[in-house]
N, C-alpha and C positions, 0 to 999 in steps of 0.2 A: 270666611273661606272654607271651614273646615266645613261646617253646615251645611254649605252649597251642596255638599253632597249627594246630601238628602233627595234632592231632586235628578238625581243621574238615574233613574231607574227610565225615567221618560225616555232617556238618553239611549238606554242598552236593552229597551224590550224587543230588540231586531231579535236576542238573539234565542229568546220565548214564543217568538212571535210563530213559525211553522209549527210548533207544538200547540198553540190556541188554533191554526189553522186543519189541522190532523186530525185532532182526538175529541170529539164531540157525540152525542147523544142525538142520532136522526131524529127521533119521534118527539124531542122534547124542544130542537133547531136549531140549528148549527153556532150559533153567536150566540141563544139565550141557552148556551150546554156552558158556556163561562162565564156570562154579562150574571146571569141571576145568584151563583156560588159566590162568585166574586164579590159583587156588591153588599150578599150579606156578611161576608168576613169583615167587609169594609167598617158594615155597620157594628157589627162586635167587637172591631180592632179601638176603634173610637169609643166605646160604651166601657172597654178596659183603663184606655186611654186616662178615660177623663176620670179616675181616680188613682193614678200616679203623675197626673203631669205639673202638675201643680210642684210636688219634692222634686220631681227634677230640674226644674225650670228655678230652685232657690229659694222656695219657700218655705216653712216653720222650721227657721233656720237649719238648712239643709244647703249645702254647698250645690252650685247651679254645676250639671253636669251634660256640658256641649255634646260628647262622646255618646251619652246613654242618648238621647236626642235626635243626633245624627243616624242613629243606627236605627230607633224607632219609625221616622217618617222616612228614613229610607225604604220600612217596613210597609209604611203606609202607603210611601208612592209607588212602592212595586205591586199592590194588590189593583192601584190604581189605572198607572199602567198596562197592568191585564186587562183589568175593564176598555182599556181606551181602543186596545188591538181589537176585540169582540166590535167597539161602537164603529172604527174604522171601515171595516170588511161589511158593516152591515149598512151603512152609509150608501155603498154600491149600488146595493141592490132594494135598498127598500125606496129609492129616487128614481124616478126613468132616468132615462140617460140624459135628455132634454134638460134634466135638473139636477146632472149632478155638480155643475160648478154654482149651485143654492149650496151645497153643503157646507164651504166656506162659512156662509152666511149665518148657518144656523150656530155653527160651532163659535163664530164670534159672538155673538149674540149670545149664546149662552154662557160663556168663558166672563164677560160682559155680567153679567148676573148674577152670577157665582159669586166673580171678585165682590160685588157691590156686595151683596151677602156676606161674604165670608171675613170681608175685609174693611171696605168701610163704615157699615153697620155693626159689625164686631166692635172696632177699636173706637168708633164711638161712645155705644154703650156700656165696653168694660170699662171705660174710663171715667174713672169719680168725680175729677175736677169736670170734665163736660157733662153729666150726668147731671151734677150739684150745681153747677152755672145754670146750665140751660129746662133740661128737667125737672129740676127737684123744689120744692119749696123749703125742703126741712133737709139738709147735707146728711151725705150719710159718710161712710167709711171707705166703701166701695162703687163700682158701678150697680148698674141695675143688671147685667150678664158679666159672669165671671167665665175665663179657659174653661173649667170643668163641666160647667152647666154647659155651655154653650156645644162641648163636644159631644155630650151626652144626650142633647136633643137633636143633634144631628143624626145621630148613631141611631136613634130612632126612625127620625125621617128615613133614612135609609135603607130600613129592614121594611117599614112601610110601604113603600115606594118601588121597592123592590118586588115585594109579593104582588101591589098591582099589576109591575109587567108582566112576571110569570104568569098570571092568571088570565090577562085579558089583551095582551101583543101576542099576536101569534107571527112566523115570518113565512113567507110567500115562497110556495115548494118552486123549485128548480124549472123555470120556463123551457118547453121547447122549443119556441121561436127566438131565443136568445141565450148566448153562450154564457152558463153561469158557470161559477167556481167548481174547479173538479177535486174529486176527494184523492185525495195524495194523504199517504202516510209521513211519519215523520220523515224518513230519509227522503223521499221524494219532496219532500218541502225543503228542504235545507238543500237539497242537489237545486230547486227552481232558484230558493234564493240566490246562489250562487250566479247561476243562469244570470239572472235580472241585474247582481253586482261587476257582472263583465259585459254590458252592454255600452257601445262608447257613451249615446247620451244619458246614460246616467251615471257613467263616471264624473264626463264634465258637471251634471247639476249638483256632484254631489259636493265637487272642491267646490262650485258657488257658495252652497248651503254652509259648507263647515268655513268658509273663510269672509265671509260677510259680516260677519257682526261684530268681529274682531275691532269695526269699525267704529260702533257704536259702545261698547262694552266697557268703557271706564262710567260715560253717559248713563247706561242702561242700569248698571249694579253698586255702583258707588253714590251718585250723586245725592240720591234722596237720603245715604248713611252719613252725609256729608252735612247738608241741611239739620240733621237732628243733630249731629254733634254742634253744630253751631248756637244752638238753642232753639230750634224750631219744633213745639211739639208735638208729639209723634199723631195724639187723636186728630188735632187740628190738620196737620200733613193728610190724615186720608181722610180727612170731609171736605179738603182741596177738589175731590175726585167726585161729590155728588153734583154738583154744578154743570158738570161732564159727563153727568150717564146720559143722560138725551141723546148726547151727539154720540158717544161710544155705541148706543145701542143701533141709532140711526146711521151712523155711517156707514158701518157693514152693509145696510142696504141698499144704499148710492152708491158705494163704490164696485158693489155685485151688477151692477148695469154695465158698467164697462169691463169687466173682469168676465163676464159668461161667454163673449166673443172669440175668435180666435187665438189675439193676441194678447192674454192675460196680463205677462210679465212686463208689458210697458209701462203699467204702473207703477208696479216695483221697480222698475230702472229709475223712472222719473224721480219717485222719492227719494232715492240716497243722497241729494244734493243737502235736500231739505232738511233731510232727517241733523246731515251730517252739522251743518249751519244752528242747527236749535241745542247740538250737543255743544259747541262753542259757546251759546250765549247759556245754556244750564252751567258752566265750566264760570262764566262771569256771574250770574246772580248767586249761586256757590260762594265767590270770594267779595263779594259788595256784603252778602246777609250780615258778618257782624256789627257792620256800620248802621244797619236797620234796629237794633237793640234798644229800649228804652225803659230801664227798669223792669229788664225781663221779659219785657215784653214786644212783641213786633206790631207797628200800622196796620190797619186796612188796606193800603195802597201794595203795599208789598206781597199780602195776600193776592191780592189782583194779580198783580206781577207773575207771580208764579204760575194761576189758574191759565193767565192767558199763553206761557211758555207752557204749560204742560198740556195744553187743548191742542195748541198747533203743532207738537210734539207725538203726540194721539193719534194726529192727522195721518202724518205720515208713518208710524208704527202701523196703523189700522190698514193704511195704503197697502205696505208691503208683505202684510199678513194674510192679508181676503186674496190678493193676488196672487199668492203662490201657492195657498190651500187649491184657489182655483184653478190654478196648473196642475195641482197634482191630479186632483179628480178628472182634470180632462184628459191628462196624458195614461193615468192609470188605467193596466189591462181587466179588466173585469172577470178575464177568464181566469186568473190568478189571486183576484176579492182581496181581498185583507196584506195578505203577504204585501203584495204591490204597495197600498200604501201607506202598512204600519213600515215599509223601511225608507219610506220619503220623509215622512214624519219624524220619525227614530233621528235621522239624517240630520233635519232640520232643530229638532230640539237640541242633538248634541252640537251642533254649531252655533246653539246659543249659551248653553250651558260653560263647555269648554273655558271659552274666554271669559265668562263673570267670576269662575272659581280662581284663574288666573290672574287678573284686574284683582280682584279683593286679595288675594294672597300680595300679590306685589306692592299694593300701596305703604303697606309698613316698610318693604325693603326698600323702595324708594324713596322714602320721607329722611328726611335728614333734620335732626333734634341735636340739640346742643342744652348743656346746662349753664342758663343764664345767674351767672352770682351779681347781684349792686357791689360795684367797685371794687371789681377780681375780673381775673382770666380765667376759665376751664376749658380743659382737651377733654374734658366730662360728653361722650353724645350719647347719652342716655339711650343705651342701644342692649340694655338688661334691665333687670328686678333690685340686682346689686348695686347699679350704679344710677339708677333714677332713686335707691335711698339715699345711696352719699352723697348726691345731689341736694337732695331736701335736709340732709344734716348739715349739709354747708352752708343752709339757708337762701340754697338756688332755687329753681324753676326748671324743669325740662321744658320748652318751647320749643316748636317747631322751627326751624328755619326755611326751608322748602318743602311742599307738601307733594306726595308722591301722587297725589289725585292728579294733580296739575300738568305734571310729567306725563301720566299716563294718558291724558284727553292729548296734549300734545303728540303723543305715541301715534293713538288711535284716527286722530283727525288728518295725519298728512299718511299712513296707511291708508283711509277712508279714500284720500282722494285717489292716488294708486291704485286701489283697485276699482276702484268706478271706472279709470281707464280700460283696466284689463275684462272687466266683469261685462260691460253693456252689452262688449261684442258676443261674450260667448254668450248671453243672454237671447240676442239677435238671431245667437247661430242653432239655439235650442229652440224657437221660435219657426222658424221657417221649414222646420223637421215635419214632417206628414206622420199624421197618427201610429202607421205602420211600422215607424221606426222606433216607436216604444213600446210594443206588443212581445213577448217577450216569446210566445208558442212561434216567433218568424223569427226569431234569433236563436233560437237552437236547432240542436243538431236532429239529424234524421230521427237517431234514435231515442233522443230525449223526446221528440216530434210523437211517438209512438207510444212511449211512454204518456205523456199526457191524453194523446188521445182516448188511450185504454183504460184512462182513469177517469174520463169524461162519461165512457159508451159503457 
């Protein structure tokens, strides 16, 4: 929970976001004036990175320190974050309009890739038992990529990768035949923000966005922490997910056929059932898994089990993610670039965030533990440090009695269905809206009206 944090930068770049929109470098291009600085921080924050992370994280005994941690990739996801506002705004305009609900696409697709990269090929290879299993003739100590190396090649990539854009993307000067972004200084960006957060339809998209996933959110952030505490191990949990890059990669593209149309978010209605339904039965293979154990180890068959719950589980996340990316890109004004929708974005990230640092914070308060003694009574519910000792010196056990996971799927799943009640319609009712009514230069006032224009001409 505390961790989670880490990622609230994705959460709060709304409120950065008209200063990356402001202050840029004409001759060098408006998105590559903070995509190219950006990116190379990125790569020498990681190249720092990957020689202290290792002591923080607990090693050559050195007490693990969540805090120094939290604060670090807080560090990282805010440089990241800037990058994402820059990729946002330029998304706009380097797509015709024709394409810009492809954007979705690519961004899954790429997210898609990353992960595979960053995560399942990572926990792979750092890991010395699948290394020594499957790769190694001769076992070694470790994996074949350790945290540090692996940050440290990135960190290169990076700087790499970076200097290609700079040198050979150039972006495409300001069209006359079509209304691009106009230069507004900060205060005039933060006065449009404004603008754009007192329009009804995106007041209503916004309770959508922040109150959705609430639904999903024991499902989404706890379960796979749940699985590993059960004994399922962590490398073998994300090579679950190679079996599934195909279709993660390919779905985004089948589901961009029905999403490029008018009516984007019938998609996303559709799925919540489903979604809601796969978090139930994740909530049961959760509580069967310790029955599956046999000398530490789990079946084949139960492997299955899970690939085929987290593929059709994929389905519907993918469903409701291509879909709403491709709502925003179509509803977004173009005459406002980035602003527009790094705060749908912003929107939708913190309504995913919110709820998982809440869910993981609440599981412990909800779990109800008791100290089991052989042929004694205890009022022991091992609810300290102090008395999960006097427990073990009374030669008890603290055990669970009810697991607060449990509770919370229960929470979330008759919520879920509540708001699917409330949600479709107002879904239906942002749907039937005409473009005009998310254009943000027709909802302000005369003089704001003039203001932008003169910022345009």
């Amino acid at each position: 929970a505390e961790f989670s944090f880490a990622y609230w930068p994705f959460s709060l770049k709304l409120l950065w976001a008209p200063i990356v929109d402001s202050l840029y470098w004409n001759a060098f291009g408006r998105r590559k004036s903070w995509l190219i600085p950006t990116q190379y921080l990125i790569g020498l924050f990681m190249l720092i990175l990957s020689q202290h992370v290792t002591q923080w994280l607990g090693g050559g005994g050195h007490a693990p320190s969540v805090q120094v941690l939290t604060v670090i990739f807080f560090a990282l996801n805010f440089l990241a974050a800037t990058q994402d506002i820059a990729v946002d705004g330029w998304a706009l305009t380097m797509l015709k309009r024709c394409n810009v609900g492809h954007a979705s696409t690519c961004n899954s697709v790429g997210q898609t890739a990353g992960y595979f990269l960053g995560y399942v090929v990572f926990m792979a290879l750092e890991s010395t038992e699948f290394c020594n299993t499957y790769l190694r003739r001769v076992p070694a100590d470790e994996g074949y990529v350790t945290l540090p190396g692996f940050l440290w090649f990135w960190g290169i990539v990076f700087l790499l990768s970076t200097t290609l854009v700079a040198i050979f993307k150039r972006e495409n000067p300001p069209s006359a035949t079509r209304t691009e972004e106009p230069e507004l200084n900060i205060k005039q960006s933060y006065t449009l923000l404004l603008d754009i957060l007192r329009m009804r339809p995106i007041q209503v998209l916004g309770a959508i966005l922040l109150t959705v996933k609430i639904s999903f959110a024991a499902s989404d952030a706890v379960s796979s922490l749940k699985l590993i505490d059960a004994g399922v191990p962590k490398d073998k949990l994300a090579l679950l997910v190679v079996p599934l890059v195909p279709l993660q990669i390919i779905l985004p593209l089948v589901i961009s056929k029905y999403t490029t149309g008018p009516r984007p978010m019938d998609i996303y209605v559709k799925a919540i059932p489903y979604r809601l339904a796969l978090g139930v039965v994740a909530a049961f293979v959760v509580w069967i898994t310790p029955a599956f154990i046999t000398n530490g180890q789990f079946p084949v068959y139960y492997y299955v089990m899970l690939i085929i719950n987290y593929g059709l589980y994929q389905i519907t996340l993918y469903s409701m993610f291509v879909a709403v990316m491709a709502f925003f890109a179509r509803i977004s004004d173009p005459a406002v670039g980035g602003t527009y929708m790094t705060l749908l974005n912003t929107v939708s990230n913190l309504g995913g965030n919110w709820p998982s640092t809440v869910v993981l914070w609440l599981v412990d308060v909800l779990t109800w533990r008791r100290c089991h003694i052989p042929n004694a009574q205890s009022d022991n519910i091992c609810d300290s440090q102090e008395n999960k000792d006097a427990c073990a010196a009374a030669g008890g056990k603290c055990e669970v009695d009810i697991d607060g996971y449990y509770i919370e799927c229960i929470i979330c799943i008759i919520y879920g269905l509540i708001w699917y009640k409330w949600g479709k319609s107002k879904v239906a009712y942002l749907q039937r809206l005409p473009l005009k009514s998310w254009k943000v230069v027709e909802e302000k006032s005369t003089d704001s009206e003039s203001l932008l224009s003169n910022s345009i001409h």
